[in-house]
C-alpha positions, 0 to 999 in steps of 0.5 A: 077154170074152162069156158067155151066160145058161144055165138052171139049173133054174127059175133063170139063170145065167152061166159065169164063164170059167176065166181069170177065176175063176182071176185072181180066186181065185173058187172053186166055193162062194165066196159072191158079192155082186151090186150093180147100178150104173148101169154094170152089174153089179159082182160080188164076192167076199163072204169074201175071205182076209185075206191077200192074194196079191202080185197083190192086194197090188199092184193095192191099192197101185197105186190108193191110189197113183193116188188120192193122185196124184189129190188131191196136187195140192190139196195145193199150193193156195195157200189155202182161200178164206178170208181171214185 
């Protein structure tokens, strides 16, 4: 998905597509946080309800679960290095 950067003012600035404020819950007034990453720009939702909605609910539990899938596997490690 592309946007382009518009000026607003002395300021720039850029239009987040309707889809996308929507699957987001972003809303005009929100307050968003910018973070620069080496990939890119991360934007977030600074306040977020502390109700979330079934989407958000799943999408949190999907990558806890595919963290733990991630480090069960050390959980089989036969031992530490350390001997006993």
């Amino acid at each position: 998905m592309k946007t382009k950067v518009i000026r607003i003012g002395n300021s720039r600035g850029v239009r987040i597509p309707a889809a996308v404020l929507q699957a987001y819950d972003i809303h005009e007034g929100d307050e968003l946080e910018l973070d620069r990453r080496r990939e890119g720009i991360l934007l977030s939702v600074v306040n977020r309800p502390s109700v979330l909605s079934y989407e958000e609910s799943y999408r949190q539990m999907a990558a806890e679960a595919a963290e733990h899938a991630e480090w069960s596997a050390w959980d089989t490690v036969a031992g530490d290095g350390v001997d006993d």
